[in-house]
C-alpha positions as CSV (number, residue, x, y, z in Angstrom):
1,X,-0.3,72.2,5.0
2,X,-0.6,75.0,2.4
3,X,1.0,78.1,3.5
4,X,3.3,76.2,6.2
5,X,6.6,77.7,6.5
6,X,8.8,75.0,5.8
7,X,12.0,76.1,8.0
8,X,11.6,76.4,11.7
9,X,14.4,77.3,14.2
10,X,16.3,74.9,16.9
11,X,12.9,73.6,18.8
12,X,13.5,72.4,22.4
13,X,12.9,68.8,23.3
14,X,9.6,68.3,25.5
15,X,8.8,66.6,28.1
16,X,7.8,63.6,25.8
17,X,5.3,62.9,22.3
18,X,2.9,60.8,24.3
19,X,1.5,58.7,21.3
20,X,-1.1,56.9,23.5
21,X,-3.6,59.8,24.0
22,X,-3.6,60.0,19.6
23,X,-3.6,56.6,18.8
24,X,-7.5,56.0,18.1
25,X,-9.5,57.2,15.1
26,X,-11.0,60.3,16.4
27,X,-8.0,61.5,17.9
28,X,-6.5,61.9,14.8
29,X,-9.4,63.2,12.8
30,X,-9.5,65.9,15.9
31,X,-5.0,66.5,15.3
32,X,-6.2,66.9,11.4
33,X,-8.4,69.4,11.9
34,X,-6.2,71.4,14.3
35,X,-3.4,71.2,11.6
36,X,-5.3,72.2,8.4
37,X,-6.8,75.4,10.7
38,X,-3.2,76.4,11.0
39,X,-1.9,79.5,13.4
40,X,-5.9,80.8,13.7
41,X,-7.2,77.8,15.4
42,X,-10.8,75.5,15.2
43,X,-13.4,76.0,17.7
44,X,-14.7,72.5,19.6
45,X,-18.2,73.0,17.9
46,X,-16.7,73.2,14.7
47,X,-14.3,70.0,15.6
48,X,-17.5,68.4,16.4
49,X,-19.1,69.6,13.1
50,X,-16.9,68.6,10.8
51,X,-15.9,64.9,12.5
52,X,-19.4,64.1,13.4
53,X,-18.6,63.6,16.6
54,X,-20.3,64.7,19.9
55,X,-19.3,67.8,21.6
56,X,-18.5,65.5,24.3
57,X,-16.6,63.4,22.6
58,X,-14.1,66.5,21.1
59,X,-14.2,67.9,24.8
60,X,-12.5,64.8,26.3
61,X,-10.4,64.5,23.4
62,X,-9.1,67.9,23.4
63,X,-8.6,67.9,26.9
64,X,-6.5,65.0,26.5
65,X,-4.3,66.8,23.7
66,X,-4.1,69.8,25.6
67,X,-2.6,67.5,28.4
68,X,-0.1,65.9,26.6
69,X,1.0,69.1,25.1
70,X,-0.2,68.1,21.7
71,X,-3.0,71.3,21.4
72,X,-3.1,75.0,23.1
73,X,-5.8,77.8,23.2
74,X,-5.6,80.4,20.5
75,X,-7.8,82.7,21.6
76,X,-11.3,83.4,21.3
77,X,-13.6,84.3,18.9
78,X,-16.6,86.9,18.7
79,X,-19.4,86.4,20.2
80,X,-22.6,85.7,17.5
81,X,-25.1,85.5,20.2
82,X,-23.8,83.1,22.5
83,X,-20.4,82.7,24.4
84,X,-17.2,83.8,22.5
85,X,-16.0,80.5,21.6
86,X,-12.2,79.5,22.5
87,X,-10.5,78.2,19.4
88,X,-7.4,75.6,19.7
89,X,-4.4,75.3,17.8
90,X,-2.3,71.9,16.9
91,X,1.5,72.8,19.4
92,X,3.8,71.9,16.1
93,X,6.6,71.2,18.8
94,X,5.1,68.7,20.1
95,X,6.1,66.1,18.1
96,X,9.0,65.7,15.8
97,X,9.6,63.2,12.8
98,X,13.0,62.1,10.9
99,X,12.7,61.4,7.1
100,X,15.5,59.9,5.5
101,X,16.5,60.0,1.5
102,X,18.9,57.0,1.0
103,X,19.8,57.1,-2.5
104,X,22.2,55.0,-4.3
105,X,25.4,57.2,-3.7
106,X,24.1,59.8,-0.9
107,X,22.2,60.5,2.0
108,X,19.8,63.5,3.1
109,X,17.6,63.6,6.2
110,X,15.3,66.3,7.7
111,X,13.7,66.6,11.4
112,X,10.7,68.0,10.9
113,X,8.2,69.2,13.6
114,X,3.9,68.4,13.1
115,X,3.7,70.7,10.9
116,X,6.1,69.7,8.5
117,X,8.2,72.5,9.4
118,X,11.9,71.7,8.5
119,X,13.8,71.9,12.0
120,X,17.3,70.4,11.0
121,X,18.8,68.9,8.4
122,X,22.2,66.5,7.1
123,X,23.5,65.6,4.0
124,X,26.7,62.6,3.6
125,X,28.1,60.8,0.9
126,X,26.8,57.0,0.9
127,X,27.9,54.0,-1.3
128,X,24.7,51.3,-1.5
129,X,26.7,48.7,-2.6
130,X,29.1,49.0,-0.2
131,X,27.2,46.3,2.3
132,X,24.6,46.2,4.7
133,X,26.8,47.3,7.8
134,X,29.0,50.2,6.5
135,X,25.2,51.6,5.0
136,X,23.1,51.3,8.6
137,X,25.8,53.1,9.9
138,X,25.7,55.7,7.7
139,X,22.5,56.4,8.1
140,X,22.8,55.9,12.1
141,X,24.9,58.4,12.9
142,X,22.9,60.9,9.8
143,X,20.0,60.1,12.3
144,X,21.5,60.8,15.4
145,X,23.4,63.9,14.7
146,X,20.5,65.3,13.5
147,X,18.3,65.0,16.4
148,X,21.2,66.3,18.4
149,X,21.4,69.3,15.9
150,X,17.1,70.1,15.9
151,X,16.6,68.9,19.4
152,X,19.1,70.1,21.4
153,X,19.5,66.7,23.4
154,X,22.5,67.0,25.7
155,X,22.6,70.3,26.1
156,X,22.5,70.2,29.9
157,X,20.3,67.3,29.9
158,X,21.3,64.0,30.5
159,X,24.9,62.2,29.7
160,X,25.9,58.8,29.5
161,X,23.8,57.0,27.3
162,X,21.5,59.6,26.5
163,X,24.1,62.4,26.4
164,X,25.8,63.7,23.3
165,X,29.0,61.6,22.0
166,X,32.3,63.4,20.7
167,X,31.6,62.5,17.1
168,X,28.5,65.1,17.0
169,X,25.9,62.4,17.7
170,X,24.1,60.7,20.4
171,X,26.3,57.5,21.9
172,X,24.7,53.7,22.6
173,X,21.6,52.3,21.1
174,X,18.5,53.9,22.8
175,X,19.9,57.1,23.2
176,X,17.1,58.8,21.0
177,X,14.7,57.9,23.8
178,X,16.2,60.8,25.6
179,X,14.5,62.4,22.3
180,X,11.2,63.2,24.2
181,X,9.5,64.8,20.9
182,X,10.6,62.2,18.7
183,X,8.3,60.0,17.1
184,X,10.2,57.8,14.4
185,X,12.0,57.7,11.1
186,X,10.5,57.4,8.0
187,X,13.3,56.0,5.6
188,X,12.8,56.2,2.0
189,X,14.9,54.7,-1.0
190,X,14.7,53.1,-4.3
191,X,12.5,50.2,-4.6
192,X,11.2,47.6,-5.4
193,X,10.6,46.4,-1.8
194,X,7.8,44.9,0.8
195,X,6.3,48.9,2.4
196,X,4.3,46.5,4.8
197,X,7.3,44.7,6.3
198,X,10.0,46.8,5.6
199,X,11.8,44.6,3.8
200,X,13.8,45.5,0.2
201,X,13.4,43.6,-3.0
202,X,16.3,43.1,-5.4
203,X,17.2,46.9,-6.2
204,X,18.3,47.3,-9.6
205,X,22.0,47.5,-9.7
206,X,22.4,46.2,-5.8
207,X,21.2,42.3,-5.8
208,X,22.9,41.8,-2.6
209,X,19.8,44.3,-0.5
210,X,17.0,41.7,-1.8
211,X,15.3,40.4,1.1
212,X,17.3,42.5,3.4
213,X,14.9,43.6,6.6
214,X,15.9,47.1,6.4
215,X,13.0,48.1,9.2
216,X,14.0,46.0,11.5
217,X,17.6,46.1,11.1
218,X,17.2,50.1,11.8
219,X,14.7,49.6,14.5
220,X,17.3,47.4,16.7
221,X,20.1,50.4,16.5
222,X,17.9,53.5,16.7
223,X,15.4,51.8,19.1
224,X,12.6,54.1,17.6
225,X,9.6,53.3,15.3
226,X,11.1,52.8,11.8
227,X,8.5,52.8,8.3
228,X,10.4,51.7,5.0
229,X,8.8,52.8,1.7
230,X,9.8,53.5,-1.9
231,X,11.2,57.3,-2.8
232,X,8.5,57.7,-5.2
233,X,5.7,56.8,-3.1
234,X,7.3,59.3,-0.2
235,X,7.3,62.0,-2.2
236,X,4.1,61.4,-3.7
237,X,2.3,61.0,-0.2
238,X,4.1,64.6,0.7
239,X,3.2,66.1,-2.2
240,X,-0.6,65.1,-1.7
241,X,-0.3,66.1,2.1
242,X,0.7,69.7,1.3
243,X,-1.6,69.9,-1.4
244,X,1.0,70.3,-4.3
245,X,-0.7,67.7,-6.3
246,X,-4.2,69.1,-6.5
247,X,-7.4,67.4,-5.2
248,X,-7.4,64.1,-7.0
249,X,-4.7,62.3,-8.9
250,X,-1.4,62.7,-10.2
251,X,2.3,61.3,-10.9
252,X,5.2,61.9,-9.6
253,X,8.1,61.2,-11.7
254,X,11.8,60.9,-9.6
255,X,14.6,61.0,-12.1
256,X,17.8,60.8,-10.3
257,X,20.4,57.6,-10.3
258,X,17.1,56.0,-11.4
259,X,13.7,56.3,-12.7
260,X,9.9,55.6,-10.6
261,X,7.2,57.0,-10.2
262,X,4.6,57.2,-7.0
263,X,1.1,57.1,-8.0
264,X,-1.8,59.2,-5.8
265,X,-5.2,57.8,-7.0
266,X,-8.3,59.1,-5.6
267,X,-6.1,61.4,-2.9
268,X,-4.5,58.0,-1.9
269,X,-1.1,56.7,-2.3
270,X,-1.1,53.6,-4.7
271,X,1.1,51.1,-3.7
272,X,-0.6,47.7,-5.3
273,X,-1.7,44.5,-3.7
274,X,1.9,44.0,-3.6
275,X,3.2,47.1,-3.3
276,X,5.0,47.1,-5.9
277,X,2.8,49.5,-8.3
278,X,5.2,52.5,-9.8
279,X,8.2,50.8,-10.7
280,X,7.7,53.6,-13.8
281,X,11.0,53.1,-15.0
282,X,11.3,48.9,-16.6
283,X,8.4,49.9,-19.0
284,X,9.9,48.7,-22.2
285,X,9.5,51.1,-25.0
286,X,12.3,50.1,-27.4
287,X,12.4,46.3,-28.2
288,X,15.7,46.5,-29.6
289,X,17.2,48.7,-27.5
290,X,20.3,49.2,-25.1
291,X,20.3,46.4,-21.6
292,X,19.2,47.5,-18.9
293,X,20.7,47.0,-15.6
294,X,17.0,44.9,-14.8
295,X,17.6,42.7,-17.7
296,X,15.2,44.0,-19.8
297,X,16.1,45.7,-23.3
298,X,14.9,49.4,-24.3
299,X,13.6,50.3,-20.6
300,X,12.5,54.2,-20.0
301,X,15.2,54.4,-17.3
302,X,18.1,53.5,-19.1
303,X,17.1,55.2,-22.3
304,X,16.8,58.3,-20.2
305,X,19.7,58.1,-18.6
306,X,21.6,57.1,-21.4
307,X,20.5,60.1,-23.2
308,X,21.6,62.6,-20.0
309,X,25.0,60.7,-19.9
310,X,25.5,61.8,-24.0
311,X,24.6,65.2,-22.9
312,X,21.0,65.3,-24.5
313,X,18.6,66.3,-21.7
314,X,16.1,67.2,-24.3
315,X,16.2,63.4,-25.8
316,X,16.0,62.3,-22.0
317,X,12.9,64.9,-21.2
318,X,11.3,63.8,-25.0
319,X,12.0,59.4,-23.8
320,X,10.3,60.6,-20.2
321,X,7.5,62.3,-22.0
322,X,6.4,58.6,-23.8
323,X,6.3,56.7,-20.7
324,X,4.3,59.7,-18.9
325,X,2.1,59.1,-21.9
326,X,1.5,56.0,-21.7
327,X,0.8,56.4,-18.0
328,X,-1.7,58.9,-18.2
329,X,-3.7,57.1,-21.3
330,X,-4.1,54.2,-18.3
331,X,-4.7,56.2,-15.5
332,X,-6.5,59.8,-16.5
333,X,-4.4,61.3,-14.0
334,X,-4.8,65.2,-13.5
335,X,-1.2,66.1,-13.3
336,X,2.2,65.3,-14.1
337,X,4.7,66.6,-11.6
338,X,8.6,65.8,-12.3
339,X,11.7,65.4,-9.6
340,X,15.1,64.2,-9.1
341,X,18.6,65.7,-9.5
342,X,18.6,65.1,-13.1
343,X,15.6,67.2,-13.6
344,X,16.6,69.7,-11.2
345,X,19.7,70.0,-13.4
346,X,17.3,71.3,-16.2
347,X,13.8,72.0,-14.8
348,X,12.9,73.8,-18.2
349,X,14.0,71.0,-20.7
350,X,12.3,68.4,-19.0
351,X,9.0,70.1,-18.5
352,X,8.6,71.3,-21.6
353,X,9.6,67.9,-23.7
354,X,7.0,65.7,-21.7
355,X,4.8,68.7,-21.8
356,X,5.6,68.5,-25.7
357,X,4.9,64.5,-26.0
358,X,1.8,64.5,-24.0
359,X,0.6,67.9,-26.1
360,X,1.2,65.7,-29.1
361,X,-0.9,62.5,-28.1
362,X,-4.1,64.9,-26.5
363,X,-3.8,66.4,-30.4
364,X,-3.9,62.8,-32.0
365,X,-6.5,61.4,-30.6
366,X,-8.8,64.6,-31.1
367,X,-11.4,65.3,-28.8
368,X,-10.4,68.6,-28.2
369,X,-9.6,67.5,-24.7
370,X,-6.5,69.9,-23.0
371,X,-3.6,68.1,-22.1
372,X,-2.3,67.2,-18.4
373,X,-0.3,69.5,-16.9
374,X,3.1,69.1,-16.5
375,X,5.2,70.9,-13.5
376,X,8.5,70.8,-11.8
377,X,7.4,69.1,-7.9
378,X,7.8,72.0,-5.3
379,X,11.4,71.8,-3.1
380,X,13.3,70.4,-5.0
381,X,15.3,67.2,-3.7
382,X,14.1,67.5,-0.2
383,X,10.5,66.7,-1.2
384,X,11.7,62.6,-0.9
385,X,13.1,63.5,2.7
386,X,10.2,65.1,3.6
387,X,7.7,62.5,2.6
388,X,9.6,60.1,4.3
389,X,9.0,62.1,7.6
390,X,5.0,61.9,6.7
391,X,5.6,58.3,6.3
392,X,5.4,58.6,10.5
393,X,3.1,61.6,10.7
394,X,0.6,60.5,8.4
395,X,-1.1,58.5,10.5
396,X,-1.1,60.7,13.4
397,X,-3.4,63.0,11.7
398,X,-5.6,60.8,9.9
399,X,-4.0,59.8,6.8
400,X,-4.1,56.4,6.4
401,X,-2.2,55.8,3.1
402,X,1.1,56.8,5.6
């Protein structure tokens, strides 16, 4: 998605995201293609080149994407001896996502269209301790006033239960059916927590969310597909959609209330067998230091946190800078990208002191090797909102670590 302008204007619902006619294999490798090739389009022969399938095969499946509204004719191209060729083009509007940030005191979700295009967005103030209930609805009505907002349902469409309510929002539970483009939400928040079953772990700080079936929960009020993953891993799998990350493997490092990190391995998101790999910030580094909230003594997170709370952001970026260290002498990752509000409160001071630490360990061990890169991640604290909505979209074009 390189190059993809980011903010769209108001779309207008359609007559309906069909997800039948993209469920199977090659109908996503065909939507892939037809993404990547942006506003210029892919020919069929070229689909069929570059998927291995027949030219059959891409002909039906086209056919059915231009059906469903998914895919549209870009043009044609010159003739190189044969007939011009049409080329086709992916219908961004087609299709719409919702990804949701829930962090521990605040909320911020995007609609975003196929291409990742930013269509509407909401912020509101959120306590996560303040109990299952009072949080779902939080994010609820976030969710419904926002595809009211990018959508445009209820204006002159349908009332009652698919109509708009007074507060802004839609009213009943399955009112985002009247959502035609809609696909799902894609909720993202601290973990640990079960990305399979959409169900949270005990949250550092917020014991009373362990075992809580937050996918579910969400799915019974919004009556939409819901996926549940970490913030880390959201932003990570954005970041590796858009390219951001480069080619192979990287870390990205979300310092905010808390501290984690979402691993890409091999142009994969790494979750573990468990999915529980990237809880970056309980790495003890200081036997004998301060408690952290986990129990443990001398943890990253609450060294770096402790050091932004005295005012020392360069003590904070120097503590980050040892446990990115130590994470790429395991992993021989290619990059180092950095997020979170605390960094975007000092972009500079934290890039250059793990830049600094990591500098320091590449000269130490000799070799003459160069040292990872270090780099602020691209848009700022949307980029966790806006993996969450790939969390749904991923796997529409192919990507299976979604």
């Amino acid at each position: 998605m390189g190059g993809v302008n980011r903010t769209r204007t108001r779309a207008r619902a359609g007559a309906g995201a069909n997800l039948g006619v993209v469920r199977s294999h090659n109908a996503a490798l065909v939507l892939g293609l037809l993404r990547d090739a942006g506003a210029e389009g892919i020919s069929r022969l070229e689909l069929a080149e570059r998927t291995g399938l027949t030219p059959q095969a891409v002909s039906k499946i086209t056919a059915r994407l231009r059906e469903e509204g998914f895919a549209a004719e870009a043009g044609r191209r010159a003739s190189t001896g044969g007939k011009p060729r049409t080329v086709l083009r992916l219908v961004p509007e087609a299709g719409h996502a919702v990804g949701v940030h829930l962090d521990r005191d605040g909320l911020r979700a995007l609609l975003v269209d196929l291409d990742g295009a930013v269509v509407a967005q909401r912020r509101a103030g959120l306590d996560l301790g303040a109990g299952a209930e009072a949080v779902l609805g939080v994010v609820v009505r976030a969710v419904e006033g926002l595809v009211a907002d990018g959508l445009g349902v209820g204006e002159g469409g349908p009332s009652g239960a698919g109509g708009l309510s007074g507060a802004g929002g839609l009213s009943g539970a399955g009112s985002l059916s009247a959502a035609g483009t809609l696909l799902g939400v894609g909720v993202a928040l601290p973990g640990p927590l079960d990305h399979v079953r959409g169900v949270l772990h005990r949250m550092t700080g917020f014991p009373e969310w362990d075992g809580f079936p937050l996918r579910d929960a969400l799915e019974a009020r919004l009556r939409v597909p819901v996926v549940v993953d970490k913030d880390t891993n959201a932003a990570a799998l954005g970041l590796s959609v858009g390219g951001e990350g480069g080619s192979g493997s990287f870390a990205y490092l979300h310092l905010g209330t808390g501290l984690g990190a979402g691993l890409v391995i091999g142009g994969s998101v790494h979750r573990g067998a468990r999915t529980g790999a990237g809880e970056f910030g309980h790495q003890v580094i200081q036997l004998d230091g301060p408690v952290c909230p986990c129990g443990n003594r001398g943890c990253v997170e609450v060294l770096c946190l402790g050091a932004v709370e005295r005012g020392e952001p360069g003590e904070a970026a120097r503590v980050l800078g040892v446990g990115a260290a130590n994470l790429v002498g395991l992993l021989d990752i290619d990059a180092v990208l950095l997020g979170g509000r605390t960094v975007a409160g000092a972009p500079e001071v934290f890039v250059r002191g793990v830049g600094e630490v990591l500098e320091d360990r590449v000269r130490r061990e000799g070799g003459g090797g160069e040292p990872v890169p270090v780099r602020v991640a691209p848009r700022g604290e949307e980029v966790v909102a806006e993996g969450a909505a790939q969390l749904l979209l991923g796997p529409l074009f192919g990507r299976g670590d979604g």
